[in-house]
SETITOR-373987 format. One record per atom (N, C-alpha, C): residue in one letter; residue number from 1; x, y, z. Coordinates in steps of 0.05 Angstrom, whole numbers, plus 5000, padded with zeros to 4 digits. Each point is the difference from the previous one (the first is absolute). Example, Ala and Ser with C-alpha at 12.3 -4.5 7.8 and 13.67 -1.06 7.14 Angstrom:
BEGIN
["a",1,[5264,4886,5156]] ["a",1,[4982,5024,5000]] ["a",1,[5018,5024,5000]] ["s",2,[4993,5021,4986]] ["s",2,[5016,5024,5001]] ["s",2,[4985,5022,5014]] 
***
This chain:
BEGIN
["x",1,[4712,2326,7555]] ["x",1,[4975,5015,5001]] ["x",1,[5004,5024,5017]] ["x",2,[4988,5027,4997]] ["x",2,[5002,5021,5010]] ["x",2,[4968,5006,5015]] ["x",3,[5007,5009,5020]] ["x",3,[4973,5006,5014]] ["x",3,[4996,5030,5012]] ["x",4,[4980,5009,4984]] ["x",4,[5000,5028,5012]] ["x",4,[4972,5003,5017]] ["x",5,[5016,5011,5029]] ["x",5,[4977,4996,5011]] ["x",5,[5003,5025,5019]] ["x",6,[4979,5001,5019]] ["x",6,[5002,5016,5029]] ["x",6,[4998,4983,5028]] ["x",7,[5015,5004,5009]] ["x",7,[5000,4982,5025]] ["x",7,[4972,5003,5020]] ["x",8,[4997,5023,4996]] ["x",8,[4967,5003,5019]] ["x",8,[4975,4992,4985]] ["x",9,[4999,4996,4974]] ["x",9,[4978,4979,4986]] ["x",9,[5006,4974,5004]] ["x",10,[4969,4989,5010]] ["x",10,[4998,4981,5009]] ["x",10,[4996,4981,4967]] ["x",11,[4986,5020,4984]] ["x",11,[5008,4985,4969]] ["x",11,[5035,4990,4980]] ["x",12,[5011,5013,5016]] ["x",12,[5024,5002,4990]] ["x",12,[5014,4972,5028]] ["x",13,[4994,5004,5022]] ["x",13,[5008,4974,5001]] ["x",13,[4991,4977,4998]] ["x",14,[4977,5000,4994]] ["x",14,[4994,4971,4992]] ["x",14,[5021,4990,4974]] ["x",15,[5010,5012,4983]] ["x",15,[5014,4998,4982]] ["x",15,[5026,4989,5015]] ["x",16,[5010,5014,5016]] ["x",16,[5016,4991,5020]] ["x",16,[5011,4973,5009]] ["x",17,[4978,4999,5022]] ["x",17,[4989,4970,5013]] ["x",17,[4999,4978,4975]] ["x",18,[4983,5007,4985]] ["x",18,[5004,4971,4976]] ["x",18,[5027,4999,4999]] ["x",19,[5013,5012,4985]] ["x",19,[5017,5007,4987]] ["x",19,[5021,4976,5022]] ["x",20,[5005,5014,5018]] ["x",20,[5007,4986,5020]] ["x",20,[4997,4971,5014]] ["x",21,[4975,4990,4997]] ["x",21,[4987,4981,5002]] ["x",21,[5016,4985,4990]] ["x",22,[4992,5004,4966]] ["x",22,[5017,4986,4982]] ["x",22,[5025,4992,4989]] ["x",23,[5008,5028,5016]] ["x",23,[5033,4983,4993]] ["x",23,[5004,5021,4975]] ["x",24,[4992,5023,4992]] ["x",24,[4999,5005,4975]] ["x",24,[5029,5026,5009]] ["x",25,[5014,5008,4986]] ["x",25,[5019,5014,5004]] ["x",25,[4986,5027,4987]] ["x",26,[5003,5022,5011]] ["x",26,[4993,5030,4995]] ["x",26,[5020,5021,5017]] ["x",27,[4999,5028,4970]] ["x",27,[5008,5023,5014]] ["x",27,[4981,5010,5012]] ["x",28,[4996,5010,5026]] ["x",28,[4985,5022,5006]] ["x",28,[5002,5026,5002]] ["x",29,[4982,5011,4979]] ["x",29,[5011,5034,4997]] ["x",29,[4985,5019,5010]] ["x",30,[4998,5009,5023]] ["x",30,[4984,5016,5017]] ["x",30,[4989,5020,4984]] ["x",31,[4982,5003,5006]] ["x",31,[4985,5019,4975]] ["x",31,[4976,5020,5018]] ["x",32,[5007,5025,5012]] ["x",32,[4975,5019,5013]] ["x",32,[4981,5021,4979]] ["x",33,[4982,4980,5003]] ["x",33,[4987,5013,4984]] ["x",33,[4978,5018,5016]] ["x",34,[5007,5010,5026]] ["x",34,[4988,5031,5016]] ["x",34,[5019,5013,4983]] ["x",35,[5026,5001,4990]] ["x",35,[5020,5012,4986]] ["x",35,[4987,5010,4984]] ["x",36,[4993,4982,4981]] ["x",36,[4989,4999,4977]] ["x",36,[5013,4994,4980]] ["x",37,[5025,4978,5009]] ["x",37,[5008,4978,4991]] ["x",37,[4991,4985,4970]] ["x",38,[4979,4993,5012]] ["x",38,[4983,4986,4973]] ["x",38,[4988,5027,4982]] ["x",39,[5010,5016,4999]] ["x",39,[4982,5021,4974]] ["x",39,[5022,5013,4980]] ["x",40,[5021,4986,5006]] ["x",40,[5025,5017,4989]] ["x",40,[4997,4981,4963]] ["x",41,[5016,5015,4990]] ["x",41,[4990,4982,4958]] ["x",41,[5012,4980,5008]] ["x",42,[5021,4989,5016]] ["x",42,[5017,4984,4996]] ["x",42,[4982,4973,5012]] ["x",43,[5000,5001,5015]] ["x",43,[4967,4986,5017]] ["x",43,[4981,4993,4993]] ["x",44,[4988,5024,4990]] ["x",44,[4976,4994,4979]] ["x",44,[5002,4987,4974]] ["x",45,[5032,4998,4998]] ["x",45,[5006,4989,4962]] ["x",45,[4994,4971,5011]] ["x",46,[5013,4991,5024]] ["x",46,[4997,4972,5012]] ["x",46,[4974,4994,5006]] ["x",47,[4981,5014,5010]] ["x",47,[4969,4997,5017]] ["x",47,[4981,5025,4990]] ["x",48,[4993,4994,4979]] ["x",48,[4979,5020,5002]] ["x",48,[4977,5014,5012]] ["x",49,[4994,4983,5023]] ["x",49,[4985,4996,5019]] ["x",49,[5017,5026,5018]] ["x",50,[5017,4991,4997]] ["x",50,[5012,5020,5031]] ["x",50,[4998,4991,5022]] ["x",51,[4996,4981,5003]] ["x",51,[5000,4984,5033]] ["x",51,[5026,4979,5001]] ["x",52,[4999,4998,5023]] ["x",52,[5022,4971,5016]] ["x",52,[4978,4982,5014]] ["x",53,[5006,4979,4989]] ["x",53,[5027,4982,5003]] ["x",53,[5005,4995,4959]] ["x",54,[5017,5002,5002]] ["x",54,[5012,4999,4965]] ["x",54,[5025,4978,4999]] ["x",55,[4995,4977,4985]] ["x",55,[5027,4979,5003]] ["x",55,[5011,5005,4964]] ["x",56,[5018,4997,4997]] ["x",56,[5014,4996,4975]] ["x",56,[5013,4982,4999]] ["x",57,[4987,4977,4988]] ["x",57,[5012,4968,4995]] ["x",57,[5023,5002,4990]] ["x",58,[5011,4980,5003]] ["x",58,[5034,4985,4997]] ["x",58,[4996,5009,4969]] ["x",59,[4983,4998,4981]] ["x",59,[4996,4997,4964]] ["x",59,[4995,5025,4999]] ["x",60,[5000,5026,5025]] ["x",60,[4991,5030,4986]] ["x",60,[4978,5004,5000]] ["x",61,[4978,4986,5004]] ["x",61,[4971,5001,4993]] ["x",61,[4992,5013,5024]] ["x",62,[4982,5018,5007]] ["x",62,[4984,5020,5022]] ["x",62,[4978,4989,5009]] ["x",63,[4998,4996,5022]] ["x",63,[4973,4991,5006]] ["x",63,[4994,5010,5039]] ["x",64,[4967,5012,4990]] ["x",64,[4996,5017,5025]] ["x",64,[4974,4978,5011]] ["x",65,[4987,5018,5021]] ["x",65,[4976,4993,5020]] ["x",65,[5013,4983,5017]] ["x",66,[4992,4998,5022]] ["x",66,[5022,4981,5024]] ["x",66,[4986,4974,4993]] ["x",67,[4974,4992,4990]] ["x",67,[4987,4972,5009]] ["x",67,[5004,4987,4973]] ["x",68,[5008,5023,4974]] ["x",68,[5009,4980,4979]] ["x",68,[5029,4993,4996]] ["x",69,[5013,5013,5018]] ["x",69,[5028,4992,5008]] ["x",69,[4998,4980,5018]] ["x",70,[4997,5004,5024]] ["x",70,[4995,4973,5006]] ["x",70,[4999,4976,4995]] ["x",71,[4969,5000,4983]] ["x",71,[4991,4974,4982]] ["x",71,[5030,4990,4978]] ["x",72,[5006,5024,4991]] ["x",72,[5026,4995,4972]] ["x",72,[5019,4978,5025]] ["x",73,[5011,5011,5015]] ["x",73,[5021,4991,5024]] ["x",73,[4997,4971,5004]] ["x",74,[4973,4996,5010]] ["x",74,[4984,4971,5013]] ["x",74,[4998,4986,4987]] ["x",75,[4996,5006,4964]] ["x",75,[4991,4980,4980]] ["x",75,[5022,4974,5008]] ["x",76,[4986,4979,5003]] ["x",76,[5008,4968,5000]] ["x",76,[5006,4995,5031]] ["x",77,[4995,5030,5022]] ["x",77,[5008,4985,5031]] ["x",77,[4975,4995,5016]] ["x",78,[5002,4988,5023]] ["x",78,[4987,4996,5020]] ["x",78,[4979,5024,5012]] ["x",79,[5003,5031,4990]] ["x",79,[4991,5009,5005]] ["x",79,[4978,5009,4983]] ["x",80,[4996,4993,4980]] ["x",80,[4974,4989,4986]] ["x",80,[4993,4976,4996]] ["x",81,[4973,4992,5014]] ["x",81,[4986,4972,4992]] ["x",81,[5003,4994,4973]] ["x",82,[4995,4970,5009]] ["x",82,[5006,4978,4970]] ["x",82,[4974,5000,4995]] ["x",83,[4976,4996,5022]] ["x",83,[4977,4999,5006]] ["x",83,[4984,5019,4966]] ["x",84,[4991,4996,4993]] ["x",84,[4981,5015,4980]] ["x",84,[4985,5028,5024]] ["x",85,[4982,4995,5008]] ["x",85,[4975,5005,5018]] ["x",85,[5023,5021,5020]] ["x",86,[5024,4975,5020]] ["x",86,[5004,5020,5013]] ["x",86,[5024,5020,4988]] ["x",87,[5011,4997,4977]] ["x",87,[5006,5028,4983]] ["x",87,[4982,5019,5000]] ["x",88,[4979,4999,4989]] ["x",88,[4972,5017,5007]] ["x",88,[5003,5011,5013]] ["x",89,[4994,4992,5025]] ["x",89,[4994,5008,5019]] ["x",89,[5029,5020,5014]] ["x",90,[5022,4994,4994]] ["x",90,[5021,5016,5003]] ["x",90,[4998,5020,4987]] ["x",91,[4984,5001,4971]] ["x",91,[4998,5029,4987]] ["x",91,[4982,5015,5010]] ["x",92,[4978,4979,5003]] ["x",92,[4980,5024,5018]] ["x",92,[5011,5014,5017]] ["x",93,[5018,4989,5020]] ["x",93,[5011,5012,5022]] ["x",93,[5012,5029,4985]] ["x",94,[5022,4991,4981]] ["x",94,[5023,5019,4989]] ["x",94,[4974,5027,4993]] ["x",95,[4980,5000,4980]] ["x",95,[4989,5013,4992]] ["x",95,[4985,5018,5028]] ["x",96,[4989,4986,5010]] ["x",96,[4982,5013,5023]] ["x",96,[5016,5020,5018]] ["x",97,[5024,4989,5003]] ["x",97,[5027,5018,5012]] ["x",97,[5005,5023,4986]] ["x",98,[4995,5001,4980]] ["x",98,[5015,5026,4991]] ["x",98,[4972,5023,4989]] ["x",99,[4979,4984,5000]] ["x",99,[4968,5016,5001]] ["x",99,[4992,5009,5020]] ["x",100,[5000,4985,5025]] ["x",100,[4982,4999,5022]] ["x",100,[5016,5004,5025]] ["x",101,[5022,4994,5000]] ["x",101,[5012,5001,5023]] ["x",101,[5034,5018,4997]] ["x",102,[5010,4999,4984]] ["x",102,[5023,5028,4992]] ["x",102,[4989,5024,4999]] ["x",103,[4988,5001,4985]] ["x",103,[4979,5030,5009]] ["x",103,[4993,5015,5027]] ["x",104,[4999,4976,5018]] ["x",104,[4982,5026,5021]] ["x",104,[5025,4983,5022]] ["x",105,[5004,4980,5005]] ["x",105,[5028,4996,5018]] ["x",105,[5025,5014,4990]] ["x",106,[5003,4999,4988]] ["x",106,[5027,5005,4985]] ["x",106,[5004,5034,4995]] ["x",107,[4976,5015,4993]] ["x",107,[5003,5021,4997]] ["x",107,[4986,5015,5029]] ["x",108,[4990,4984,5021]] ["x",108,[4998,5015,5020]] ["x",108,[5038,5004,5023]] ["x",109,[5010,4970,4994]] ["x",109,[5026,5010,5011]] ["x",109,[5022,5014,4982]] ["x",110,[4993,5016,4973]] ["x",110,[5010,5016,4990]] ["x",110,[5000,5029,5020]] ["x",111,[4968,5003,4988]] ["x",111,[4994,5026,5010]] ["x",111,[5003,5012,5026]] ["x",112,[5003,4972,5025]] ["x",112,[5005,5011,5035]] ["x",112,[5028,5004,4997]] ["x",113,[5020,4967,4989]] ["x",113,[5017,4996,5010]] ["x",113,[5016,5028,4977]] ["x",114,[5003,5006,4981]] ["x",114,[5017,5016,4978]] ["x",114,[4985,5022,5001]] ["x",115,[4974,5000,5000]] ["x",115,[4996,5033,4994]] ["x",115,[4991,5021,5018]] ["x",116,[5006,4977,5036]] ["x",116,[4994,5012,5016]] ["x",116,[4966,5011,5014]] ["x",117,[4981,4982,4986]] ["x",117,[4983,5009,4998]] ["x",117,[4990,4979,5030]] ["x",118,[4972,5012,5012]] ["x",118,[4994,4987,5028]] ["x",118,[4982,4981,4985]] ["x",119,[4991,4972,5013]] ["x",119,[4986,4983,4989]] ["x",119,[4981,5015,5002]] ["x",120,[4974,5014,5017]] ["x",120,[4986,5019,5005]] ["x",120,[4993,5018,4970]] ["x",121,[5012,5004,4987]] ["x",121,[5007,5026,4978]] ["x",121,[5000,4971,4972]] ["x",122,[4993,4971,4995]] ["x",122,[5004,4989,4984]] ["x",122,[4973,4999,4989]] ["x",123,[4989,4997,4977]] ["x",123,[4976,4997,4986]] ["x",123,[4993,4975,5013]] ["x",124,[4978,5004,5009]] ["x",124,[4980,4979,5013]] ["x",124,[4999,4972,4980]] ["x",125,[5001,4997,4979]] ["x",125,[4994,4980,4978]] ["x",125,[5022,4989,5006]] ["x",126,[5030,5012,5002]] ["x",126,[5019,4981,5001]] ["x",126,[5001,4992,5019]] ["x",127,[4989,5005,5036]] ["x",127,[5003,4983,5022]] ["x",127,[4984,4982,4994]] ["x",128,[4979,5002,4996]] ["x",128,[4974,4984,4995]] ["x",128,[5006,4974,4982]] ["x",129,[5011,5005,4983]] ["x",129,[5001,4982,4979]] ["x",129,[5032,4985,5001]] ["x",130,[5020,5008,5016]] ["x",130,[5010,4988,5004]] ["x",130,[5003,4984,5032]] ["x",131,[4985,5005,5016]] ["x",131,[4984,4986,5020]] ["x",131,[4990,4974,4981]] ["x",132,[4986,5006,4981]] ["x",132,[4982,4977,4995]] ["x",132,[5019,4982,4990]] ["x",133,[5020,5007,4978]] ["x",133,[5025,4986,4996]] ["x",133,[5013,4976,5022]] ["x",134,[5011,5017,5024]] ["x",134,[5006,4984,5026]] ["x",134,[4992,4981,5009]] ["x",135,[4970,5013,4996]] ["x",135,[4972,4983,5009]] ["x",135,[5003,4966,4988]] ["x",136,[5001,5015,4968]] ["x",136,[4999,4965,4978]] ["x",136,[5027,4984,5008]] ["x",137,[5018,5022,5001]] ["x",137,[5027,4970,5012]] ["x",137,[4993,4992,5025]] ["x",138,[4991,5014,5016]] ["x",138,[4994,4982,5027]] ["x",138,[4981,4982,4984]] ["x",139,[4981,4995,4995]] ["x",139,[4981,4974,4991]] ["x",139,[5025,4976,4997]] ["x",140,[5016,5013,4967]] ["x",140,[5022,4993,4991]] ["x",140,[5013,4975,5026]] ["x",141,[5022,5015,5010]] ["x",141,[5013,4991,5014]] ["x",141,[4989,4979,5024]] ["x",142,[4977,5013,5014]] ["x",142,[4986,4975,5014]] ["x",142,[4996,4974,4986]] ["x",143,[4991,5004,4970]] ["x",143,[4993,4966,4989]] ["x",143,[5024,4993,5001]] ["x",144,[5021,5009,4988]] ["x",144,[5022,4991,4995]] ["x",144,[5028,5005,5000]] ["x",145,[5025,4987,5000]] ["x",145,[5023,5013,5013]] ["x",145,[5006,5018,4981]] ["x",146,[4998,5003,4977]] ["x",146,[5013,5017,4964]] ["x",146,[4971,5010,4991]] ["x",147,[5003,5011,4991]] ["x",147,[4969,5005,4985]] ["x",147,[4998,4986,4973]] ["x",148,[5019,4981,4983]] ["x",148,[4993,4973,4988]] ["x",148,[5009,4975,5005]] ["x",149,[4987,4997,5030]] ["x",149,[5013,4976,5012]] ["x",149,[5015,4997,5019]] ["x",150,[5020,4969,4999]] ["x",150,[5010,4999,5021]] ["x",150,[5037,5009,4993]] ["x",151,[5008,5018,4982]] ["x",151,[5030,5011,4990]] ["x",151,[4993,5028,4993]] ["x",152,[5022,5011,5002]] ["x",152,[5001,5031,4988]] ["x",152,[4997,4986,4971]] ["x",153,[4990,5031,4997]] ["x",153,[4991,5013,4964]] ["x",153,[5012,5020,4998]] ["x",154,[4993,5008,4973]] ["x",154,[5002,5038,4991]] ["x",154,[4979,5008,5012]] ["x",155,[4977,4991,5016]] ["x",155,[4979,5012,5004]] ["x",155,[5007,5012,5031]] ["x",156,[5022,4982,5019]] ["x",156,[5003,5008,5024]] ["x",156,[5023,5026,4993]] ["x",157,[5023,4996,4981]] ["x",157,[5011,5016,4993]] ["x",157,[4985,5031,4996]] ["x",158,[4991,4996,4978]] ["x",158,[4987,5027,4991]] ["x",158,[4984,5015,5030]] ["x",159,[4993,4978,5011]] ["x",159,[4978,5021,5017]] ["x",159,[5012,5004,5022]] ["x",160,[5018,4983,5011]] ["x",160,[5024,5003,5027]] ["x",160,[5000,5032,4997]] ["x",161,[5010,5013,4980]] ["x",161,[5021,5008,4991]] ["x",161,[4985,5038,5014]] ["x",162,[4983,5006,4999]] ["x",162,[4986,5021,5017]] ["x",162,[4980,4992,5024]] ["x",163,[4998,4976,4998]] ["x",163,[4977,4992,5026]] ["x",163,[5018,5006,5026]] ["x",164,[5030,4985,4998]] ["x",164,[5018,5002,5019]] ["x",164,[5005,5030,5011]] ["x",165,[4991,5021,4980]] ["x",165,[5005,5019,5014]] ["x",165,[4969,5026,5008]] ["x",166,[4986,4975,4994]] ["x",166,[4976,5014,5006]] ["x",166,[4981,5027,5016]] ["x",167,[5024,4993,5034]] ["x",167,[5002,5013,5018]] ["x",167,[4999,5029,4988]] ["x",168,[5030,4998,4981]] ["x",168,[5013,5025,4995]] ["x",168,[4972,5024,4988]] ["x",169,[4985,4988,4987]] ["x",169,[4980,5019,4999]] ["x",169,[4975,4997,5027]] ["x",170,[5004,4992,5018]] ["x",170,[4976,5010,5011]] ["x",170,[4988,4975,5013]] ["x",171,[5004,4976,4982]] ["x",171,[4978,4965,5002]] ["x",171,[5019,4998,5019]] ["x",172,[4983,4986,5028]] ["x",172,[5008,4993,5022]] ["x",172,[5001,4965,4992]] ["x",173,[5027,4987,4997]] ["x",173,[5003,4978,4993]] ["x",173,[4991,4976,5021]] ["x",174,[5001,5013,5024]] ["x",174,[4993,4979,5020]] ["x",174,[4965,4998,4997]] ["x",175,[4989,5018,4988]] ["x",175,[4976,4993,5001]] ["x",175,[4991,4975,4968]] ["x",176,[5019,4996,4994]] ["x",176,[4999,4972,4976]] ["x",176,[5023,4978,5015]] ["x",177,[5001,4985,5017]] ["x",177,[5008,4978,5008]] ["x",177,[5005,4982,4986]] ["x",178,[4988,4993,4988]] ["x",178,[5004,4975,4969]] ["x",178,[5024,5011,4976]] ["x",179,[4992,5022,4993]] ["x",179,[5023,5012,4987]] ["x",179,[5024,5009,5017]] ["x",180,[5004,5003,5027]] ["x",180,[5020,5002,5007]] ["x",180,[5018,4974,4996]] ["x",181,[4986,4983,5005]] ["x",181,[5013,4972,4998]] ["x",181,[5008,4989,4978]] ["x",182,[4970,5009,4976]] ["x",182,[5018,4997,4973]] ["x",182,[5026,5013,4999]] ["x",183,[5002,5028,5010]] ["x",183,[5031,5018,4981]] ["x",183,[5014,4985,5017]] ["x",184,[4999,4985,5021]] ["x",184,[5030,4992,5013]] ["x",184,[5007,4976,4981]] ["x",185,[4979,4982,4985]] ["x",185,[5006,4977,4991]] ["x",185,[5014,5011,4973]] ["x",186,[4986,5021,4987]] ["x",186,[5006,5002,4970]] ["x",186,[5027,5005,5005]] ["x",187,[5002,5017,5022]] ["x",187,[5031,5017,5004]] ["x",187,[5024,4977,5001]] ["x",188,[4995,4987,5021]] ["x",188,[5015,4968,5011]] ["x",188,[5003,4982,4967]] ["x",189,[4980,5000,4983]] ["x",189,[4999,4986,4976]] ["x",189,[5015,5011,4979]] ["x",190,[5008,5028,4993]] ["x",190,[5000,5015,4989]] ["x",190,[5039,5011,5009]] ["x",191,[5006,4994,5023]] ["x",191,[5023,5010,5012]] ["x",191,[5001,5035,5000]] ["x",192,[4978,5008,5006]] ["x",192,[4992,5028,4998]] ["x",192,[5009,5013,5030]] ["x",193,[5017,5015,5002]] ["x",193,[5004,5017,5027]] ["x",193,[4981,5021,5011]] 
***
């Protein structure tokens, strides 16, 4: 399997970390797409999307978005429930991550940490709303050690994966205590450095 990714997306390593988890053998092909990497025909013949993380299966077949890579990776492990309900509930997670909380975490430590910009100078919606984000994993993490239960998921995966760097835009991490404690577990679970 080939993995095209960027090492500073936190979507591109979750592809990673599974990947790893599992035991799964991959090239990793560094891919900058500030370059503009991903816009070149050759790229685009592979991803039409134009984004990373991009894997190209052992059979040739293309397949993009980090959380349906993932899921492809996980099919039959431990890191998806057997559980009916708490599969669910792992997708809720996956889904809500990449609506509600990639958005305004994820693209606030774009904009300080890459484009130089002062948290001060960030659209008010994205502090705001990714505050509230923080906010729901702290609930999260207080009930419980994973957010489906008592083992890692794709759900601690996916969302590890920019919460950990939260700071980098601006979210003062010590002020969520519960999620601090989650990312050390997911990380420790996960063999994540």
């Amino acid at each position: 399997m080939k993995v095209y990714g960027d090492s500073i997306s936190g979507n591109c390593l979750k592809v990673k970390w599974t990947a790893d988890r599992l035991g799964i053998p991959y090239d990793w092909i560094e891919v900058d797409f500030q370059k503009g990497t991903t816009r070149t025909p050759e790229y685009l013949a592979l991803n039409p999307a134009g984004q990373v993380p991009l894997v190209i299966l052992d059979d040739g077949r293309p397949l993009a978005q980090s959380n349906a890579i993932i899921l492809h990776l996980a099919e039959g492990s431990d890191l998806i429930p057997a559980d009916a309900y708490d599969r669910a509930k792992m997708f809720e997670w996956l889904f809500w991550e990449q609506y509600s909380h990639e958005p305004y975490v994820a693209v606030a430590r774009f904009q300080v940490r890459y484009l130089g910009r002062a948290v001060s100078e960030l659209e008010p919606r994205i502090v705001e709303r990714g505050r509230a984000a923080l906010a729901r994993l702290e609930l999260a993490a207080t009930a419980s050690p994973f957010l489906v239960g008592a083992a890692v998921t794709l759900a601690d995966v996916s969302l590890v994966a920019y919460t950990r760097w939260a700071d980098h835009g601006g979210f003062e991490l010590t002020d969520y205590p519960a999620v601090q404690g989650w990312i050390g577990r997911v990380e420790q679970a996960m063999g994540i450095e």
